[in-house]
py3Dmol code that shows the C-alpha trace and the ligand (Angstrom):
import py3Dmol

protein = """\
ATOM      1  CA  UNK A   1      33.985  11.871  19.638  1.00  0.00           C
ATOM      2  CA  UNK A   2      35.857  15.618  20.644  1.00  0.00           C
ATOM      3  CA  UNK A   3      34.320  17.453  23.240  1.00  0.00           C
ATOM      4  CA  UNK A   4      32.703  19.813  21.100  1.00  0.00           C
ATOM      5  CA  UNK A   5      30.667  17.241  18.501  1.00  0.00           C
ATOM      6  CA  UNK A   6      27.287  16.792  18.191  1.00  0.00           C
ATOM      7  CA  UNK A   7      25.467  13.291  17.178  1.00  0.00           C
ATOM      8  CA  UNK A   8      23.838  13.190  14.101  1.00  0.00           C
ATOM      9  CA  UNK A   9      20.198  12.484  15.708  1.00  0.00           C
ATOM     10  CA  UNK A  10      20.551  15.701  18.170  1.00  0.00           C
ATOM     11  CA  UNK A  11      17.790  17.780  17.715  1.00  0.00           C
ATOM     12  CA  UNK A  12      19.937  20.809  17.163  1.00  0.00           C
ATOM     13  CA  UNK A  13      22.756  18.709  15.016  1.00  0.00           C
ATOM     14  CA  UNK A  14      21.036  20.557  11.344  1.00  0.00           C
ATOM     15  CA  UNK A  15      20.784  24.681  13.188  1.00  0.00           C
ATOM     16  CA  UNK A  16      24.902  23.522  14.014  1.00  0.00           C
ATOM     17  CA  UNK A  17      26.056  22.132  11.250  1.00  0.00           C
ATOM     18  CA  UNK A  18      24.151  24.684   8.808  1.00  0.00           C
ATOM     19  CA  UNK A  19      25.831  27.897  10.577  1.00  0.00           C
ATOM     20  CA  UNK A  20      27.804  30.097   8.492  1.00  0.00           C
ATOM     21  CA  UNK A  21      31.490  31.043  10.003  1.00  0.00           C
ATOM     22  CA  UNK A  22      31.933  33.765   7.716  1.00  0.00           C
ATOM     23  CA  UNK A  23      35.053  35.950   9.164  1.00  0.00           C
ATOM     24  CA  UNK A  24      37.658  35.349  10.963  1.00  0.00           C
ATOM     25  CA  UNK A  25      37.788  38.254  14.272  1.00  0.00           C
ATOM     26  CA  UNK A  26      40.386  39.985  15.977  1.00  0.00           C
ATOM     27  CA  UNK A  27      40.728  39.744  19.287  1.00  0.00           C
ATOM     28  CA  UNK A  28      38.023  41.316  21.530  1.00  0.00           C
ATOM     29  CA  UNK A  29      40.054  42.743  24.334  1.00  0.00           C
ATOM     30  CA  UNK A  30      42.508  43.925  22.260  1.00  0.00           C
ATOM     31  CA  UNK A  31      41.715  44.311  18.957  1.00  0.00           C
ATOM     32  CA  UNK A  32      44.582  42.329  17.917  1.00  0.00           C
ATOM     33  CA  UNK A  33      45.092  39.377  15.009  1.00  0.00           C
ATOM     34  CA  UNK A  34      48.220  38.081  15.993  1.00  0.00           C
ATOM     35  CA  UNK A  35      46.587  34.881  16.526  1.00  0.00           C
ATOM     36  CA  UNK A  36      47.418  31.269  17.429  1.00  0.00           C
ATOM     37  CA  UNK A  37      45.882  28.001  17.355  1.00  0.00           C
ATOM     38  CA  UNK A  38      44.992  26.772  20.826  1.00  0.00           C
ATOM     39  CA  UNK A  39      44.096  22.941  22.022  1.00  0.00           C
ATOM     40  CA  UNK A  40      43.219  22.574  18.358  1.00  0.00           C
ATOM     41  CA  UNK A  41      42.656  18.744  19.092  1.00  0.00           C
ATOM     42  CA  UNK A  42      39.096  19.503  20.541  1.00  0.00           C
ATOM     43  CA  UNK A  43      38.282  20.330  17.332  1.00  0.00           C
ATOM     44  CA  UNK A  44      36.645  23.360  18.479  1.00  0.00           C
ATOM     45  CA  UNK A  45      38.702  26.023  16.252  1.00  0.00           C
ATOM     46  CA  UNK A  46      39.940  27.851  18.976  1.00  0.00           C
ATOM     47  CA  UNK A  47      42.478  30.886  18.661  1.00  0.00           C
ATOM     48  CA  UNK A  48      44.567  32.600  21.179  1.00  0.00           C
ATOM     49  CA  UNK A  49      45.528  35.888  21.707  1.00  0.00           C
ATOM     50  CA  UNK A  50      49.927  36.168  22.024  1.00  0.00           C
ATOM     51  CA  UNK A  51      49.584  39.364  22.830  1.00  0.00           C
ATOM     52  CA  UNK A  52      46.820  39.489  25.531  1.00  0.00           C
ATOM     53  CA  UNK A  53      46.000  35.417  26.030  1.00  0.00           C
ATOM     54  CA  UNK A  54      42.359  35.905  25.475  1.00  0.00           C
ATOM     55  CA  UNK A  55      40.817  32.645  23.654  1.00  0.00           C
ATOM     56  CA  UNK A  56      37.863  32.187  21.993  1.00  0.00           C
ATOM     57  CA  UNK A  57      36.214  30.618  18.689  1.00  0.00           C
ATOM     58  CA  UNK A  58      38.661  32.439  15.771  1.00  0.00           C
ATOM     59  CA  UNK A  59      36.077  32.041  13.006  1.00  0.00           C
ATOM     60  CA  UNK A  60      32.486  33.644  14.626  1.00  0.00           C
ATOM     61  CA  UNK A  61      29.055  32.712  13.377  1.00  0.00           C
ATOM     62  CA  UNK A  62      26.901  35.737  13.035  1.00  0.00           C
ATOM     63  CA  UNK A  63      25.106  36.727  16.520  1.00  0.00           C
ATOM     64  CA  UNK A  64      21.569  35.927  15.460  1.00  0.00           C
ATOM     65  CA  UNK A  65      22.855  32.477  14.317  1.00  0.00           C
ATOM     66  CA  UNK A  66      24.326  32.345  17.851  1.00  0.00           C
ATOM     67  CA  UNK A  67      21.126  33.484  19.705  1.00  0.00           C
ATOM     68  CA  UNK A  68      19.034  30.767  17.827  1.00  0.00           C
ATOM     69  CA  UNK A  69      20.454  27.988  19.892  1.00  0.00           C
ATOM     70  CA  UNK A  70      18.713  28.939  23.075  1.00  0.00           C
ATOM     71  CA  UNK A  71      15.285  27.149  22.361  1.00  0.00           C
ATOM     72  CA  UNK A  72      13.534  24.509  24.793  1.00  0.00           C
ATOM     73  CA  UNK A  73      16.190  21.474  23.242  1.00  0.00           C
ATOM     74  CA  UNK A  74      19.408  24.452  25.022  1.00  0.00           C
ATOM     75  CA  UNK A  75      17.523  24.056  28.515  1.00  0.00           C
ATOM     76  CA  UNK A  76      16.261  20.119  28.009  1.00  0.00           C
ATOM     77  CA  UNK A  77      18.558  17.523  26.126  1.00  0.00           C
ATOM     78  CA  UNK A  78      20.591  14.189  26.144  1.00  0.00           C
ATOM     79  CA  UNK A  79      23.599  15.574  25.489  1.00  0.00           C
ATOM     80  CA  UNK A  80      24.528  18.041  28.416  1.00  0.00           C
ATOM     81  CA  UNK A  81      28.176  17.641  28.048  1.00  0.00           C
ATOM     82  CA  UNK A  82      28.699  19.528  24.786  1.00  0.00           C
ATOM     83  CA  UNK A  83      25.338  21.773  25.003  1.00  0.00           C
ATOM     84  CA  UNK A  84      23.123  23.080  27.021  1.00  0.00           C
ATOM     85  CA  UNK A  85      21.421  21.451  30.382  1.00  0.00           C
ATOM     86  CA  UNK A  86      20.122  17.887  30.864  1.00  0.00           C
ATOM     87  CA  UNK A  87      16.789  19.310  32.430  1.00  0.00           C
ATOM     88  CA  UNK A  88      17.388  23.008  33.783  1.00  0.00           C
ATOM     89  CA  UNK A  89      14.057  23.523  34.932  1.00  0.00           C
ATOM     90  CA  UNK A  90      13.805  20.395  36.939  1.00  0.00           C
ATOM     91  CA  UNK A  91      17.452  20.857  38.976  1.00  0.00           C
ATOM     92  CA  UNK A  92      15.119  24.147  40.253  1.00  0.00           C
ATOM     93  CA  UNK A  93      16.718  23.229  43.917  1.00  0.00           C
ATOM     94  CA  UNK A  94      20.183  22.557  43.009  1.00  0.00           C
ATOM     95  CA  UNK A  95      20.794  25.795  41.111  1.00  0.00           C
ATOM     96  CA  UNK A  96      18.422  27.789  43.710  1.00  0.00           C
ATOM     97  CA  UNK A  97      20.921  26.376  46.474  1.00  0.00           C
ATOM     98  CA  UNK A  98      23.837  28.017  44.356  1.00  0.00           C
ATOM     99  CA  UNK A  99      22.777  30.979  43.978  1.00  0.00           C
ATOM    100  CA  UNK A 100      21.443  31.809  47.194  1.00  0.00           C
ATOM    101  CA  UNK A 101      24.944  30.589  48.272  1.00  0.00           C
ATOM    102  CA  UNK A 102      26.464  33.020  45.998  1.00  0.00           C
ATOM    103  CA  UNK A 103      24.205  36.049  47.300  1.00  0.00           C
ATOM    104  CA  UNK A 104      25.124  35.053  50.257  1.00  0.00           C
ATOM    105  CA  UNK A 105      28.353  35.951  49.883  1.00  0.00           C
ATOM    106  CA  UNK A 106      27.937  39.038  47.694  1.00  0.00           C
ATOM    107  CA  UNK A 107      26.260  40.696  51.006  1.00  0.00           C
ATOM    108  CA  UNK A 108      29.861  41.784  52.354  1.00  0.00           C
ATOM    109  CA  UNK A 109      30.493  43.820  48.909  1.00  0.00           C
ATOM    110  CA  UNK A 110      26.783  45.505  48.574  1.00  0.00           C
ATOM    111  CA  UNK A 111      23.474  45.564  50.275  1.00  0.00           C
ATOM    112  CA  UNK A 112      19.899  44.800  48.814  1.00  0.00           C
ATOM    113  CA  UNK A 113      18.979  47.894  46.447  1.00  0.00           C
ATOM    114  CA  UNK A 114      18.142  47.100  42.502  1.00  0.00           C
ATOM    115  CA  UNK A 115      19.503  43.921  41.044  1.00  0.00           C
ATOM    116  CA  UNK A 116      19.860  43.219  37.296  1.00  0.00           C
ATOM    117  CA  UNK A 117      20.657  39.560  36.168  1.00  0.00           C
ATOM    118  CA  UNK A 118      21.852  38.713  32.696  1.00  0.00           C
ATOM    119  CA  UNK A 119      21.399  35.786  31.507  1.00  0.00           C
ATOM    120  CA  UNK A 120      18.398  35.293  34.102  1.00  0.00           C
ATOM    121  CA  UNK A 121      17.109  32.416  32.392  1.00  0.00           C
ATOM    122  CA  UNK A 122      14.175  30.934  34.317  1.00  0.00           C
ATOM    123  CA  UNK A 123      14.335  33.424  37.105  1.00  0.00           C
ATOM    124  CA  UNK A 124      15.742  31.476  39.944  1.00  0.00           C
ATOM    125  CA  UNK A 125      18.318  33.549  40.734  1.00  0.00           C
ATOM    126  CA  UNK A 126      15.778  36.893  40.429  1.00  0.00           C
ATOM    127  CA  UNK A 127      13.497  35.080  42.747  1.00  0.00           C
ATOM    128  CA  UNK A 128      16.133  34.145  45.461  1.00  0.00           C
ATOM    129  CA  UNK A 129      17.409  38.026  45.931  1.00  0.00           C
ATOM    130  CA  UNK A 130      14.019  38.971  45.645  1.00  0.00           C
ATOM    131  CA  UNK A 131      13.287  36.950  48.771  1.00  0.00           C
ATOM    132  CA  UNK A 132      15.897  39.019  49.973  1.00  0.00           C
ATOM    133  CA  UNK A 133      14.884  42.375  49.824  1.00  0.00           C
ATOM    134  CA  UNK A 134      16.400  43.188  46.333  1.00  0.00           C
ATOM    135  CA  UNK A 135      14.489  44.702  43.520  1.00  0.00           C
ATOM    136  CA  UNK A 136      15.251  42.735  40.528  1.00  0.00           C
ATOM    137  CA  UNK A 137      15.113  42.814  36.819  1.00  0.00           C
ATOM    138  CA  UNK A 138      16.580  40.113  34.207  1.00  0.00           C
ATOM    139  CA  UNK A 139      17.550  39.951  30.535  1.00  0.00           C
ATOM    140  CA  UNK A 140      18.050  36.772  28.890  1.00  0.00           C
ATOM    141  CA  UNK A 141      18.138  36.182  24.450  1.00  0.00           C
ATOM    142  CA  UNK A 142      16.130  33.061  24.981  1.00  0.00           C
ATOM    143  CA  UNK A 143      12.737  34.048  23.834  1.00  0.00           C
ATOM    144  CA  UNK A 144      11.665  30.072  25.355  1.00  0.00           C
ATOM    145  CA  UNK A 145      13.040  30.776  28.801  1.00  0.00           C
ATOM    146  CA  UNK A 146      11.957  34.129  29.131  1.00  0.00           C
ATOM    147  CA  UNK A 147       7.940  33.412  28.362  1.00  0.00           C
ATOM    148  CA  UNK A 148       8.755  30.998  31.213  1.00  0.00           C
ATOM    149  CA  UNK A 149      10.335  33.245  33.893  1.00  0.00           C
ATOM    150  CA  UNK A 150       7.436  36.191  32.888  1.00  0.00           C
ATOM    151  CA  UNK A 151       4.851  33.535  33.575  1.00  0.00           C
ATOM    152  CA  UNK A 152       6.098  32.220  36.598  1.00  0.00           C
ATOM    153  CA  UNK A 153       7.383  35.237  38.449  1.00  0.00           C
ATOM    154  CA  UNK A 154       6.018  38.232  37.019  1.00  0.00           C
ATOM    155  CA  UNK A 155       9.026  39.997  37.310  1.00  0.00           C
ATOM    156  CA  UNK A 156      10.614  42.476  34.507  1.00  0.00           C
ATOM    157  CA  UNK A 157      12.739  39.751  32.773  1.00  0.00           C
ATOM    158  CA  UNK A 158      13.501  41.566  28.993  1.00  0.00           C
ATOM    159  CA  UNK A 159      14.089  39.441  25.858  1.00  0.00           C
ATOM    160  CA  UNK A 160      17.314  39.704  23.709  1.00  0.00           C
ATOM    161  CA  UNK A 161      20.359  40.876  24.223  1.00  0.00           C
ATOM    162  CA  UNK A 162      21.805  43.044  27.023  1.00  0.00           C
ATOM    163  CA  UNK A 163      23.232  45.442  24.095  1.00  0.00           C
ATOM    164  CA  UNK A 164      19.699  46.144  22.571  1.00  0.00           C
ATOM    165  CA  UNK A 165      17.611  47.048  26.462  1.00  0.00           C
ATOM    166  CA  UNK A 166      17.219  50.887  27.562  1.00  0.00           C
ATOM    167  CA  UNK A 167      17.775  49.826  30.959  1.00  0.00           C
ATOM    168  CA  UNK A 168      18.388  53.026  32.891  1.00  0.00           C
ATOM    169  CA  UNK A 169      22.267  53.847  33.430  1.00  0.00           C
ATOM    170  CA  UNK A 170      23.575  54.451  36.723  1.00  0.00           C
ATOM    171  CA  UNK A 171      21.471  52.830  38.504  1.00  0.00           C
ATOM    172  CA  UNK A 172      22.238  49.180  39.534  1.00  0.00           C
ATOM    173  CA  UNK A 173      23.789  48.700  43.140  1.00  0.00           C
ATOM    174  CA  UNK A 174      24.068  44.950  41.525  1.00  0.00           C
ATOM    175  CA  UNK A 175      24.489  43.919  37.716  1.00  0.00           C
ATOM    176  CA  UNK A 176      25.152  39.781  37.660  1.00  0.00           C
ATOM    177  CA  UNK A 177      26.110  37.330  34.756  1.00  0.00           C
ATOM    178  CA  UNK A 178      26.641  33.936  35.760  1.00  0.00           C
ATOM    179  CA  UNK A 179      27.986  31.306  33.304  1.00  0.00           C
ATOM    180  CA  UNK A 180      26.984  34.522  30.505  1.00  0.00           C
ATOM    181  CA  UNK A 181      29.995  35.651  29.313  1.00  0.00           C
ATOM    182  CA  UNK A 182      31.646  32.813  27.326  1.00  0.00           C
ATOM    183  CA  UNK A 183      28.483  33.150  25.169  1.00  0.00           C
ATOM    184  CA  UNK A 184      27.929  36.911  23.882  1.00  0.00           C
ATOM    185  CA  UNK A 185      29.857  37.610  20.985  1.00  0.00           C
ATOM    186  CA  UNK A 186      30.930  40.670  22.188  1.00  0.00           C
ATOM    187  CA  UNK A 187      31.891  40.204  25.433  1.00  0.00           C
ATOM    188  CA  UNK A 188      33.862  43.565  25.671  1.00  0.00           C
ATOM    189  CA  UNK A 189      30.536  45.496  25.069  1.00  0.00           C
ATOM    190  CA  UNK A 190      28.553  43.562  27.673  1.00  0.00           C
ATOM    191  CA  UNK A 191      31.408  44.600  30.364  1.00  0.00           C
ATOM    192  CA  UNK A 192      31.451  48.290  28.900  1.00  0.00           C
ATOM    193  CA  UNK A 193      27.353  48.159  29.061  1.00  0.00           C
ATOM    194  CA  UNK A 194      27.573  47.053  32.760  1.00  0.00           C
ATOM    195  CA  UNK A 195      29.937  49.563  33.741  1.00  0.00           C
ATOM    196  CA  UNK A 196      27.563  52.374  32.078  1.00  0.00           C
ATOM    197  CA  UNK A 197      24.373  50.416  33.931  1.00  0.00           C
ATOM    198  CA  UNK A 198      25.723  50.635  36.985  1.00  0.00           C
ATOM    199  CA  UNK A 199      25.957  53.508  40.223  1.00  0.00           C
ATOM    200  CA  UNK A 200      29.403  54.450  40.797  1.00  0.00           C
ATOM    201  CA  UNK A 201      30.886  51.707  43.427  1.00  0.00           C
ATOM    202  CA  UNK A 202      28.205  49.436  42.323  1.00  0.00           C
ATOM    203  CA  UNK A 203      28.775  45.959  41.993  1.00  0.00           C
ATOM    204  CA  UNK A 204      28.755  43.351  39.118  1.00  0.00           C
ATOM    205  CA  UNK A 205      29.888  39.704  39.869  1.00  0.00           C
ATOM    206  CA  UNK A 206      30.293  37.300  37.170  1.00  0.00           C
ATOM    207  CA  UNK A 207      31.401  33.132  37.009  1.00  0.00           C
ATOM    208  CA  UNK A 208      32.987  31.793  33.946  1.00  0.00           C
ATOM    209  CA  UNK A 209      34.800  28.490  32.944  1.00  0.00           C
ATOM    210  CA  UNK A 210      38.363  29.357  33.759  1.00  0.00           C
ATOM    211  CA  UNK A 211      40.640  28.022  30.769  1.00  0.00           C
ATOM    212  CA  UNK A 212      44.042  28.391  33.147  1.00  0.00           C
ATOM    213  CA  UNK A 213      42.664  26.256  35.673  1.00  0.00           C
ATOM    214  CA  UNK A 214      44.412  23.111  36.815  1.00  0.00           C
ATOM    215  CA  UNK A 215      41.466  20.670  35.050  1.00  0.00           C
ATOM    216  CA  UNK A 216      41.496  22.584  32.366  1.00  0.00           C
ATOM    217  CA  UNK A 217      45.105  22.070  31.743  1.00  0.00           C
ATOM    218  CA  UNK A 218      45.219  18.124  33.529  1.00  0.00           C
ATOM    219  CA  UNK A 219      42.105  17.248  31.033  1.00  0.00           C
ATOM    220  CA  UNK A 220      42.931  18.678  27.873  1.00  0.00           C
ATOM    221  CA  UNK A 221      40.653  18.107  25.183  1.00  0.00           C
ATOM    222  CA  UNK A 222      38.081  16.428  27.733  1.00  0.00           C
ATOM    223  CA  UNK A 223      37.606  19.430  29.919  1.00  0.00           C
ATOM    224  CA  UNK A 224      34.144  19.523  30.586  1.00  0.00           C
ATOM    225  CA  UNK A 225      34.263  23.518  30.516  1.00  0.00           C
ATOM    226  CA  UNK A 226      34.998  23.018  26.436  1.00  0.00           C
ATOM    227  CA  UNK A 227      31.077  23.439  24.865  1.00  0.00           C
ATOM    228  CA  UNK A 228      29.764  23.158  21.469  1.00  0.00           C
ATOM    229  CA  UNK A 229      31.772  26.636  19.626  1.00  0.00           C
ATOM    230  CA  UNK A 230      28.472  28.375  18.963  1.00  0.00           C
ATOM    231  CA  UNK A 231      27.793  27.989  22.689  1.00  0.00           C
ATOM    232  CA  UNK A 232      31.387  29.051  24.515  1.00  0.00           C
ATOM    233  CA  UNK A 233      32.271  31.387  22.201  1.00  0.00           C
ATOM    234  CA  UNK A 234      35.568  33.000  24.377  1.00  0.00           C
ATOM    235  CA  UNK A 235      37.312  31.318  27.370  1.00  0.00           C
ATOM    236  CA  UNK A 236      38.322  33.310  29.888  1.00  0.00           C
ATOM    237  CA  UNK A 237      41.351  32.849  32.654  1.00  0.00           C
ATOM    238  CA  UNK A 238      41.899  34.872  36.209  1.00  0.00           C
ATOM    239  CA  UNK A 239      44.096  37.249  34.141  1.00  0.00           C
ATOM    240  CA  UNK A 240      42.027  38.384  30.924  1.00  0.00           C
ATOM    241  CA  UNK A 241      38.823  38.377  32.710  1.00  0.00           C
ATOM    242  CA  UNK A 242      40.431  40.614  34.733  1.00  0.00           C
ATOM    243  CA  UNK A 243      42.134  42.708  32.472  1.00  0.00           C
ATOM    244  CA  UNK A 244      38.623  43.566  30.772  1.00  0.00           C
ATOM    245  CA  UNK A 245      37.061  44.384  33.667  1.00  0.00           C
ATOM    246  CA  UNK A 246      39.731  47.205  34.655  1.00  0.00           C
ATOM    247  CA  UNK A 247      40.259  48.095  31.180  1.00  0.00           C
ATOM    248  CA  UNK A 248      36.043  48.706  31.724  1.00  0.00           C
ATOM    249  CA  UNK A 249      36.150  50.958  34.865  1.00  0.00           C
ATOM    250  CA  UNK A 250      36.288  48.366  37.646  1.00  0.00           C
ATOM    251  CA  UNK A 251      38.398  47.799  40.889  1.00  0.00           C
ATOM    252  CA  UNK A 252      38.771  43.512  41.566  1.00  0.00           C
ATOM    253  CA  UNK A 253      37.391  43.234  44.844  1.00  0.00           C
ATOM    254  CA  UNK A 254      37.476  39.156  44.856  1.00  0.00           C
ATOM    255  CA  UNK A 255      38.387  36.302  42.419  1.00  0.00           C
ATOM    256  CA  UNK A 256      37.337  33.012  43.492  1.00  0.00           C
ATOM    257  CA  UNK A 257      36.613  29.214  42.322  1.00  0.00           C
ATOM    258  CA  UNK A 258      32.956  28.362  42.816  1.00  0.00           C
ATOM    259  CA  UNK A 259      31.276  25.473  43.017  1.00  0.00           C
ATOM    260  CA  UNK A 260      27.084  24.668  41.938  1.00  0.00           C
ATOM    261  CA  UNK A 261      24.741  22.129  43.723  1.00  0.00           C
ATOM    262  CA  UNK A 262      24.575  19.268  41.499  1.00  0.00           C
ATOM    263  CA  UNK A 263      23.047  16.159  41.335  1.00  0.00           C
ATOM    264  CA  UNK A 264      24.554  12.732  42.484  1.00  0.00           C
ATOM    265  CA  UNK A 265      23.559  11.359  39.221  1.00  0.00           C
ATOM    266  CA  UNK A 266      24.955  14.853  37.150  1.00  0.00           C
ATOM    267  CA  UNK A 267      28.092  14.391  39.062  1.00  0.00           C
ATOM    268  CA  UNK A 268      28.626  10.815  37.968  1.00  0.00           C
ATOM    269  CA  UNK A 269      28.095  11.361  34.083  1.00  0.00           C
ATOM    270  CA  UNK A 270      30.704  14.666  34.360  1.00  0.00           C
ATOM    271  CA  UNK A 271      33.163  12.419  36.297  1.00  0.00           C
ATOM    272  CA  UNK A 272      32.673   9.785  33.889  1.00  0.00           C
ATOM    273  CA  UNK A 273      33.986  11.743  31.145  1.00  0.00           C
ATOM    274  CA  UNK A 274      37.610  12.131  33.094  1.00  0.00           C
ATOM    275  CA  UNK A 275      37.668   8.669  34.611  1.00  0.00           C
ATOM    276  CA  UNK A 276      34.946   6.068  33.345  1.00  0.00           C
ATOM    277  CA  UNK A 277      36.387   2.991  35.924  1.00  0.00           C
ATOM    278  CA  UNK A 278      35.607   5.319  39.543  1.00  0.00           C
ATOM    279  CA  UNK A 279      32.399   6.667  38.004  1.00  0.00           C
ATOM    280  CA  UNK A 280      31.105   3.264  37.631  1.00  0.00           C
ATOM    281  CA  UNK A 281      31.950   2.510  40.993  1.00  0.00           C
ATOM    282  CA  UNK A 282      30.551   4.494  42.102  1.00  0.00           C
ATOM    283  CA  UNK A 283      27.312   4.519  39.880  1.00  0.00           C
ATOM    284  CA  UNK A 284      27.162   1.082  41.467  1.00  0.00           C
ATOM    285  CA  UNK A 285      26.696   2.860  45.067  1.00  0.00           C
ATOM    286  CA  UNK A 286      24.289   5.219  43.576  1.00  0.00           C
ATOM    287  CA  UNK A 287      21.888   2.530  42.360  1.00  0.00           C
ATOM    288  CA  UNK A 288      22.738  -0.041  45.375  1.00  0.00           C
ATOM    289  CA  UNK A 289      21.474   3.369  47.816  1.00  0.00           C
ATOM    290  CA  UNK A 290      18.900   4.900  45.898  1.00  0.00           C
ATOM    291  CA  UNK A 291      21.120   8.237  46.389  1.00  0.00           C
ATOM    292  CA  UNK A 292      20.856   9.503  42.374  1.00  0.00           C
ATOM    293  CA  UNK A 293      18.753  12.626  43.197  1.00  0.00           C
ATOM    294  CA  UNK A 294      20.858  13.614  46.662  1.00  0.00           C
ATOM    295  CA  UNK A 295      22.502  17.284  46.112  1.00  0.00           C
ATOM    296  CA  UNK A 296      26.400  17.930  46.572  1.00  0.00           C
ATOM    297  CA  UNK A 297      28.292  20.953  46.524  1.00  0.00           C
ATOM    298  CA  UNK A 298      30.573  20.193  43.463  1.00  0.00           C
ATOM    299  CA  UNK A 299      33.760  22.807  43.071  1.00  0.00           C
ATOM    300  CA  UNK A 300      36.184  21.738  40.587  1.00  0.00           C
ATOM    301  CA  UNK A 301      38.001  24.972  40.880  1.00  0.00           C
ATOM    302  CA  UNK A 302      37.422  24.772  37.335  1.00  0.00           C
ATOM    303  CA  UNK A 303      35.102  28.276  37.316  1.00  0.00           C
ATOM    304  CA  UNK A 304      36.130  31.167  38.233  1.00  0.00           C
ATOM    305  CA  UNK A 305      33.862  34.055  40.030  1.00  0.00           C
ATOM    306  CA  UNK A 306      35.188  37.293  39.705  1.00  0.00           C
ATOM    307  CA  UNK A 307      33.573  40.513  41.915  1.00  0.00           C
ATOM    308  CA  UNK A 308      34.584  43.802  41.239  1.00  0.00           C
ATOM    309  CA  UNK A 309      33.333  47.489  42.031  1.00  0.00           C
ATOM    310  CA  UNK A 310      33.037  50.594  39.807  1.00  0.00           C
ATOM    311  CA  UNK A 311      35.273  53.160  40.076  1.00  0.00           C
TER     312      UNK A 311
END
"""
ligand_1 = """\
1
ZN
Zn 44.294 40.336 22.683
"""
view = py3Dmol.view(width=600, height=400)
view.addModel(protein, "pdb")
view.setStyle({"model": 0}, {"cartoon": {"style": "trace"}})
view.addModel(ligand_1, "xyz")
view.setStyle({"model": 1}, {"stick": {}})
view.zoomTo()
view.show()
């Protein structure tokens, strides 16, 4: 089965297969159609960009139709390798690890002040910088995960998307969108909102599946960074992620391949996809030393986290 197919008894298999693609688009960064075909063996309908290498999903379904997928079965389901999480609320440690990791390392760029995180989903990554002295606010289009993150924090966490909020402008010492991007289907906009949302020589980080990366290119069609093509909409490299954030008003301050806490087990089923025989080796260990639920720090150098400051 390609990378980006769902089974027929998937609970969102009918909301995927009944989406509309009605036009084709130009490129987003550009604004160009000189298109091409690219990996068109994941079956994923994937274009690229000759004149500024930006790829994404030629043929867009409309945004609402996009939005839609980000019910409870996005955050919870047996298919994690083509959509959505496995169980996002229960790896709660794993991605808290990660993203205090990645504050962490934000601290040499900008100091605690106000925070906005798009994309917050459940509010993990509001709650870890608010443990840390920021003042936080998130955004997420998943009506489902933001009832959740309201409820459990109380924070200001805003439903839809990041286009539609009156969110005050120049503001934000910190705007963040981690694994957001490759989703909105105007990613140009978002960047261009951010910029506007932001004080001048604030910050706004961002991680992405990076396209150009080496197991991007060594995988091919089994590149685990290739997701269902209402989900990953565009596919970013080191170059045209950059190029739309200058184009946007900001100064690269750091480009970097990150890795997430994961799951023994998680790590096993992604690893299985590129080589079944070691994975069930080392399943075997796994079971033999109770070790499924242990945390690792898993970097692929397979996504890349760009930082940059506003002129
Ligand atoms: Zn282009």
């Amino acid at each position: 089965m390609a990378r980006g197919t769902l089974t027929k008894t998937h609970p969102l298999y009918e909301h995927v297969e009944t989406i509309a693609r009605p036009h084709a688009v130009p490129c987003n960064q550009c604004g160009s159609q000189n298109l091409r075909p690219y990996c068109p063996e994941n079956g994923l309908g994937l274009v690229q960009c000759i004149d500024c290498k930006l790829v994404f999903v030629g043929r867009r379904p409309e945004s609402r139709e996009l939005y839609a997928l980000y019910g409870e079965t996005y955050f919870q389901n047996n298919e994690s390798g083509t959509v959505g999480y496995s169980h996002y609320l229960k790896d709660e440690m794993n991605i808290r690890k990660t993203f205090a990791r990645r504050l962490r390392k934000l601290e040499k760029f900008v100091q605690p002040g106000k925070l906005l995180d798009v994309g917050c989903a459940a509010g993990f990554f509001l709650d870890e910088a608010h443990k840390l002295g920021w003042q936080v606010q998130g955004v997420d289009v998943s009506d489902y995960i933001v009832q959740y993150a309201r409820s459990r924090f109380g924070y200001d966490v805003r439903q839809g998307s990041l286009l539609a909020q009156d969110f005050p402008k120049g503001t934000y010492d910190l705007v963040t969108l981690w694994d957001v991007i490759e989703h909105v289907p105007d990613p140009k906009a978002y960047i261009e909102h951010v910029t506007a949302l932001l004080r001048s020589g604030g910050i706004v980080a961002l991680a992405t599946p990076d396209i150009d990366s080496i197991p991007a290119r060594l995988t091919g069609l089994r590149w685990v960074g290739y997701k269902l093509s209402e989900e990953h909409v565009y596919y970013f490299s080191q170059r045209t992620l950059s190029q739309m954030l200058e184009d946007a008003g900001f100064e690269i301050m750091r480009v970097r391949h990150v890795g997430k806490y994961v799951t023994l087990r998680l790590f096993l089923d992604r690893l299985s996809i590129y080589s079944p025989l070691l994975a069930k080796l080392l399943s075997q260990a796994e079971h033999a030393f109770n070790l499924s639920e242990r945390s690792l720090l898993v970097n692929p150098f397979d996504i890349i986290s760009i930082t940059a400051r506003k002129r």
